[in-house]
C-alpha positions in Angstrom: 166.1 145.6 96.6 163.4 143.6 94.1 163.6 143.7 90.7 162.1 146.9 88.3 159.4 144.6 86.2 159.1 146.4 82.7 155.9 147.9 81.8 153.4 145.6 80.0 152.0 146.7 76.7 148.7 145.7 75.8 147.0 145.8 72.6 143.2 147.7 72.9 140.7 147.3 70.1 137.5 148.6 70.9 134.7 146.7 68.6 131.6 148.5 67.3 129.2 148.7 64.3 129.1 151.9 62.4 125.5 152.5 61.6 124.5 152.4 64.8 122.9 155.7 66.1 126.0 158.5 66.3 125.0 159.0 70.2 125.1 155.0 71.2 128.7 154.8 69.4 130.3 158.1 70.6 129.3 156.3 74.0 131.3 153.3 73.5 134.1 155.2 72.9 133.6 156.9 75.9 133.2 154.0 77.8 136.5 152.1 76.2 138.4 155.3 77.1 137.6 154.6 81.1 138.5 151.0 80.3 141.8 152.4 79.0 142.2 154.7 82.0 141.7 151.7 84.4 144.7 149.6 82.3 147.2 152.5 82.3 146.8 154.9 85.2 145.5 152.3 88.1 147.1 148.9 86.5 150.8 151.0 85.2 150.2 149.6 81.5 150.6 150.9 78.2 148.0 151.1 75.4 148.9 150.7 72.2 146.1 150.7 69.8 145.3 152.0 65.6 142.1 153.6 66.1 139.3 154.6 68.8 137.1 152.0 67.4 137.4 149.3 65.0 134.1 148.0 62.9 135.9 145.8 59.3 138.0 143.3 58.7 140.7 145.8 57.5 140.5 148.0 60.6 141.6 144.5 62.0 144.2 144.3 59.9 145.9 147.0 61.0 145.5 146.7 64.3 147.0 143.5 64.9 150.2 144.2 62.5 150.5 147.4 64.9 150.3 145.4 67.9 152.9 142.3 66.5 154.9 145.1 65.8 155.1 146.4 69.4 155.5 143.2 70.6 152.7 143.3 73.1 152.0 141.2 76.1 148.4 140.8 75.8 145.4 141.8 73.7 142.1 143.2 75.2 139.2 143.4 72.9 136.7 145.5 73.9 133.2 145.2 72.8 131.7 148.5 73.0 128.7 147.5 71.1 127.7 144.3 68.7 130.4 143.3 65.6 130.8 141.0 63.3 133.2 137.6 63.9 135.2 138.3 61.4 136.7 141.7 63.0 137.8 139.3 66.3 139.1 136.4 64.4 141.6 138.7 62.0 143.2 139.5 64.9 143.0 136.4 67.2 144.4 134.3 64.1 147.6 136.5 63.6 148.3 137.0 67.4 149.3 133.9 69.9 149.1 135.9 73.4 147.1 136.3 76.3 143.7 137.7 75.5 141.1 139.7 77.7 137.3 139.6 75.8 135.8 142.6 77.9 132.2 142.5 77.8 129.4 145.6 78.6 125.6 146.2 79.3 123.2 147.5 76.9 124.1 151.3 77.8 121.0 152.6 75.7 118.5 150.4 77.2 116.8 153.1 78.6 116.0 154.6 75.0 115.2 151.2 73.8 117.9 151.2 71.5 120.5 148.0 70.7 123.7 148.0 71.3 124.6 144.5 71.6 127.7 144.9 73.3 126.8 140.9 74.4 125.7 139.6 71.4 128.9 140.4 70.0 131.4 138.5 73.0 129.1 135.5 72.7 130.4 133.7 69.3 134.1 135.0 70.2 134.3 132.3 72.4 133.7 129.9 69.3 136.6 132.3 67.4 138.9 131.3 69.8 137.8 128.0 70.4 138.5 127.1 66.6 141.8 129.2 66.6 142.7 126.8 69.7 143.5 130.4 72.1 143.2 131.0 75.8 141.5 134.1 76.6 139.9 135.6 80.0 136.5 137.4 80.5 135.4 140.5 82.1 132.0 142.0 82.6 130.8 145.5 83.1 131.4 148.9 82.0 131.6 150.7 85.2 135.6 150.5 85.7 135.0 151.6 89.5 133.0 148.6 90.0 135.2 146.4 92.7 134.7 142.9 91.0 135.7 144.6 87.1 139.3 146.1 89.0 139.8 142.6 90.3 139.4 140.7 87.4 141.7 142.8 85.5 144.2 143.2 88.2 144.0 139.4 87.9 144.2 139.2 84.3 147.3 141.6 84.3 149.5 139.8 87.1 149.0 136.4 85.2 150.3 138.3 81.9 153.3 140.0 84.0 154.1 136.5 84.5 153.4 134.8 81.6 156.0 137.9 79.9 158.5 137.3 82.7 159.0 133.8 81.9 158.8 134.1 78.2 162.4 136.5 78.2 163.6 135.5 81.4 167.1 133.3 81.5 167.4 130.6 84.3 170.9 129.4 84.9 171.9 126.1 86.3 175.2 125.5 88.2 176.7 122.3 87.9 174.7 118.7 88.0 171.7 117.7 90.4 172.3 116.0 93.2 172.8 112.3 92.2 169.2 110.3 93.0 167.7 113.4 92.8 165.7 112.6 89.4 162.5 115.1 90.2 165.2 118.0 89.4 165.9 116.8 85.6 164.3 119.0 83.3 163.3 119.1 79.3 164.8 122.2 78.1 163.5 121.9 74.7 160.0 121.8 76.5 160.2 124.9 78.6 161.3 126.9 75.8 158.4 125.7 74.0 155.7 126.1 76.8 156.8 129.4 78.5 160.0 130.5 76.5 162.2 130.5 79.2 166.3 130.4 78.6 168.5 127.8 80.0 172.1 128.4 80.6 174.8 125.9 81.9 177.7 127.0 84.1 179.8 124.0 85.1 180.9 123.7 88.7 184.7 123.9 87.7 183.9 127.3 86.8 182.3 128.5 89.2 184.0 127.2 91.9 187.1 128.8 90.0 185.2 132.1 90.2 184.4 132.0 94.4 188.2 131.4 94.4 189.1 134.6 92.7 186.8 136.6 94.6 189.6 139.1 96.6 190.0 139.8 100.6 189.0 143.1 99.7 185.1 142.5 98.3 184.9 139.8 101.2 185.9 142.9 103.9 183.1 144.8 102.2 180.7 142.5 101.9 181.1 141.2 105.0 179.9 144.5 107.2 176.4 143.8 104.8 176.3 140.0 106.0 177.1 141.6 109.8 174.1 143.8 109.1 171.7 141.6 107.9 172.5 138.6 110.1 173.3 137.8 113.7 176.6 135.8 114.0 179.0 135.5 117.0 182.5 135.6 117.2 183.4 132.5 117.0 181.9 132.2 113.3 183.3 135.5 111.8 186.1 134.0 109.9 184.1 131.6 108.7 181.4 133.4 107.6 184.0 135.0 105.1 183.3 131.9 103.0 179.4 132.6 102.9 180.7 136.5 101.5 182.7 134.4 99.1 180.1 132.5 97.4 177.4 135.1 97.4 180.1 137.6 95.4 180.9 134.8 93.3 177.1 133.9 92.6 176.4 137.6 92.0 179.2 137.9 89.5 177.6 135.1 87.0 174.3 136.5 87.7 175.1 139.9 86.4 177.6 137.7 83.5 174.9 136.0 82.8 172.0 138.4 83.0 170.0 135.7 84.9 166.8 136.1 86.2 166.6 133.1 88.3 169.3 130.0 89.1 169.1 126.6 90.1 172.7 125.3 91.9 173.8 122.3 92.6 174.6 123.3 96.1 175.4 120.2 97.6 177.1 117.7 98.2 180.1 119.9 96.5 180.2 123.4 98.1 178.3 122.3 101.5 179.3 119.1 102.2 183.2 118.7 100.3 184.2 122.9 100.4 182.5 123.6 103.7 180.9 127.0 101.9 177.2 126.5 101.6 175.5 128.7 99.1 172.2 128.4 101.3 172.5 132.0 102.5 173.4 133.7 99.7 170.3 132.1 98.3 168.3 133.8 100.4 170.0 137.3 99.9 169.9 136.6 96.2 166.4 136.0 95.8 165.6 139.1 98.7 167.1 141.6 95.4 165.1 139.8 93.1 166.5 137.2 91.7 165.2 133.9 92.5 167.3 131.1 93.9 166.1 127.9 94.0 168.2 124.5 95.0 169.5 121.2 93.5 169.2 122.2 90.2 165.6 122.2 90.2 164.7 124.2 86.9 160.6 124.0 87.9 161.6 125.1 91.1 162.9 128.1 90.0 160.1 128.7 87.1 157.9 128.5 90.1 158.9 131.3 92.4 159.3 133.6 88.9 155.7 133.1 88.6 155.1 134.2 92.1 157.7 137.0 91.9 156.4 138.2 89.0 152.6 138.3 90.6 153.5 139.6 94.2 156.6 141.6 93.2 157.5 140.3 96.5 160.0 137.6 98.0 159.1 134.4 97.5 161.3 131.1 99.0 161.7 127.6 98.0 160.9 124.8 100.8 161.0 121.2 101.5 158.0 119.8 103.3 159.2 117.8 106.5 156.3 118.0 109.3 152.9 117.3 109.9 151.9 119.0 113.3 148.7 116.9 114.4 148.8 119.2 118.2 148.6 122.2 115.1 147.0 120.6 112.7 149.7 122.8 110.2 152.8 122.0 108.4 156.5 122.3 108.4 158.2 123.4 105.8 162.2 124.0 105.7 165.2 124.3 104.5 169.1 123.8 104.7 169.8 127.6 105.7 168.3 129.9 102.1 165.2 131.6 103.1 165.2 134.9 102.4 166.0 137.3 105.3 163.4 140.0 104.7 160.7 137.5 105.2 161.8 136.2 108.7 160.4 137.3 112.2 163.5 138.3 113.5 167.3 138.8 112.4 168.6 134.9 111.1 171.5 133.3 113.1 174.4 132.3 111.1 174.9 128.4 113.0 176.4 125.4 111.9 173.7 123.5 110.1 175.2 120.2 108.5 178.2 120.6 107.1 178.5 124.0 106.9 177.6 127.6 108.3 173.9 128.4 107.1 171.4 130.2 108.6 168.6 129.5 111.3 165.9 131.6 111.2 161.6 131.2 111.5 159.4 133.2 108.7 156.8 136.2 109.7 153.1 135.1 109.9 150.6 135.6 107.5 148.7 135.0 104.9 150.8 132.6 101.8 150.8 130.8 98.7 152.2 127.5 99.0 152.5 126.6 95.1 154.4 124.2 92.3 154.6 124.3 88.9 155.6 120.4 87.8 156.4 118.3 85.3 155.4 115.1 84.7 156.4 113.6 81.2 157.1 116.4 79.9 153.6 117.5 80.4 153.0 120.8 83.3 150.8 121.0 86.0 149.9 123.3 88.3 149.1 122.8 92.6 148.4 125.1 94.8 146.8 125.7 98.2 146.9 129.0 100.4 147.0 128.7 104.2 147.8 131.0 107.5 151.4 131.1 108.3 151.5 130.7 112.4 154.4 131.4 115.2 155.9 127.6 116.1 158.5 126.8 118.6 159.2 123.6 116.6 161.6 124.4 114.6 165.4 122.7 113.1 168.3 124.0 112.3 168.1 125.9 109.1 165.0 127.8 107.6 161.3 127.2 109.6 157.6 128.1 108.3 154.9 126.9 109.8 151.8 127.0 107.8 148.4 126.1 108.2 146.2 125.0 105.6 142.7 126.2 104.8 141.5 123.3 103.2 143.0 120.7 105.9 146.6 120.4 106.1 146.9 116.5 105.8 144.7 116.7 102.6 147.2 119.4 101.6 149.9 116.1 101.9 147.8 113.9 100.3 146.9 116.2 97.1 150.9 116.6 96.4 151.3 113.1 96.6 148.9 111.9 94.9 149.4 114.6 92.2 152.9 113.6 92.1 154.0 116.8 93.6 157.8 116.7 94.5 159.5 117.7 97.9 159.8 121.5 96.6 157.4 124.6 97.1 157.3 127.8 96.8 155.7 129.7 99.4 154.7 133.7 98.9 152.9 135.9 101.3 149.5 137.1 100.2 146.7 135.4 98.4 147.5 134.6 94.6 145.4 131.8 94.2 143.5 133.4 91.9 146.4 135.0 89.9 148.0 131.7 90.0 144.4 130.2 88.3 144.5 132.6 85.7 147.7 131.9 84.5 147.0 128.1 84.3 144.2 128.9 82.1 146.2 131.4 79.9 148.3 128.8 79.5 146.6 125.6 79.1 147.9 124.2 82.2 145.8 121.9 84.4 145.9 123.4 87.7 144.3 121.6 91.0 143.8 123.7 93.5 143.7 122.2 97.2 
């Protein structure tokens, strides 16, 4: 059960010059309408725009004061044929969002006439450049053309996420994890950089809350946890605890309206309460909202940005192998990954302290990724690699993962890029989406 993403709304000005021949211009406008029909019907989002075309500073104007007041995601500006820099930079120094600059070929070239569809993107990246805006680039006016869909299927997934994290709320429950400094955050910061809400809830209350949580919603929730994982006998009662603490985490979630949370979920609940919040992690973040672990805020900002690109289930890893016989890596955890994602039902076992569960992920294709913060400055890393069966495995959650650009320089590239013991790992291939949004946002990214 993921999460129902709202529908992005983008901002479409399509740029031309009016004393151009009547034919050449009634052909841009055709040719921004397919551009439009690719946004809404193929990539689900909606157009809002002032007129068919747009060729003076006052058309401008109006445009962008209709797109502020829509509150759009992004703005694509279309160059149907040549304009002047001042129709761009009306609009790009009024708006701070993600922009697309779309450019076309000379449609009339065949009747010798100008268009200049070209002429026109080139000094926009000077516009923005002085305005100090991020935009992306597409070429090409056939919308059927493979490498046009895929750089605006790009473009769109790294504004889904960009969106996401701008109104999403991230909650943190209770303290890190004393020694654990790579979890301390600078809220101030994120709100600044991505927009991103923080909200605290103390352990006393929350703990207070898993205590009020009845027999009766345990008995329910408990034929779920029976479906969903494989326990024995001898850890039914038990197991009534992991029911306990997934209700309870469920209750602040919908409290809070959080889109994400970052527990301290040891040592209290594991190690002193002997209820581990490990597996209602994973069930959490299989309906969409992601879990992350020991408070770490960038942790959870990371699988948002994932969710939000894959609408799929991403899961939060320490890295605790090198397999030389494999030449792949080991990543794990205390008992959270998500169970849609593994190869077979999970075991509910004793892992530490507490029950957790012991399961190994599908193969595949993934995204191993981490968006850090060093200094209060962000940084992206990523690497993609081939997720492979392993019979090495611990107690808790298991992914084995090849890298395709050498697995011990994977190591080496988060350690020497001060990359922390967290990952997130998504199926798929979003290197590219994940590239995007670094650039969007002026994020260094290093790709390995």
């Amino acid at each position: 059960m993921g999460k129902k993403f709202k529908k992005l709304k983008f901002g479409f000005v399509n740029l031309t010059l009016d004393f151009l021949e009547e034919e050449d211009l009634n052909k841009a406008i055709k040719l921004a309408e397919d551009a439009k029909n690719l946004l809404q019907k193929e990539m689900e989002v909606t157009i809002v725009e002032s007129a068919p075309s747009i060729n003076s500073r006052s058309m401008s104007n109006t445009a962008w004061k209709l797109f502020k007041a829509n509150n759009v995601d992004a703005v694509v500006i279309y160059n149907g044929t040549f304009s002047t820099g001042e129709v761009t930079a009306e609009i790009v120094r009024n708006l701070e969002v993600p922009y697309l600059i779309w450019g076309i070929e000379e449609f009339a070239i065949k009747q010798h006439n100008f268009t200049g569809s070209m002429v026109g993107v080139m000094p926009q990246g000077s516009i923005f450049a002085n305005f100090g805006q991020k935009f992306s680039f597409v070429y090409g006016s056939n919308t059927k053309r493979q490498s046009v869909k895929d750089k605006v299927r790009v473009f769109v997934k790294a504004v889904r996420a960009i969106s996401y994290l701008k109104e999403a709320t991230i909650g943190v429950i209770g303290m890190r994890p004393d020694g654990f400094e790579i979890s301390d955050f600078d809220e101030l910061a994120i709100k600044k950089k991505f927009g991103t809400t923080i909200t605290k809830v103390s352990m006393y209350s929350f703990t207070n809350i898993i205590k009020n949580i009845t027999d009766e919603e345990i008995d329910e929730d408990m034929k779920i946890q029976q479906d969903i994982f494989d326990i024995s006998n001898e850890n039914i009662r038990e197991s009534r605890g992991l029911s306990r603490v997934y209700l309870a985490v469920k209750k602040v979630v919908q409290e809070k309206n959080l889109q994400s949370y970052a527990p301290d979920c040891w040592p209290e609940l594991r190690d002193e309460d002997k209820t581990p919040i490990c597996p209602a992690n994973g069930r959490m973040s299989a309906e969409g909202v992601m879990a992350s672990c020991e408070c770490d805020v960038n942790g959870s900002m990371t699988l948002m940005m994932e969710y939000a690109m894959t609408q799929t289930t991403p899961w939060i890893a320490d890295l605790v192998n090198y397999l030389e016989d494999k030449e792949a890596l080991l990543f794990w955890h205390c008992g959270n990954s998500p169970f849609n994602l593994a190869d077979k039902k999970p075991k509910i076992e004793r892992v530490f302290g507490g029950l957790a569960e012991t399961s190994s992920l599908r193969s595949g294709v993934a995204t191993v990724c981490r968006l850090n913060s060093i200094k209060g400055k962000y940084s992206l890393h990523v690497g993609l690699g081939k997720v492979v069966d392993n019979d090495d495995y611990l107690k808790g959650s298991n992914l084995t993962i090849k890298m395709n650009n050498g697995s011990m320089q994977f190591i080496e590239s988060l350690l020497f890029n001060g990359v922390p013991h967290h990952n997130g790992i998504v199926y798929g291939d979003i290197v590219a989406e994940v590239t995007e949004f670094a650039h969007l946002m002026d994020i260094p990214i290093v790709i390995q």
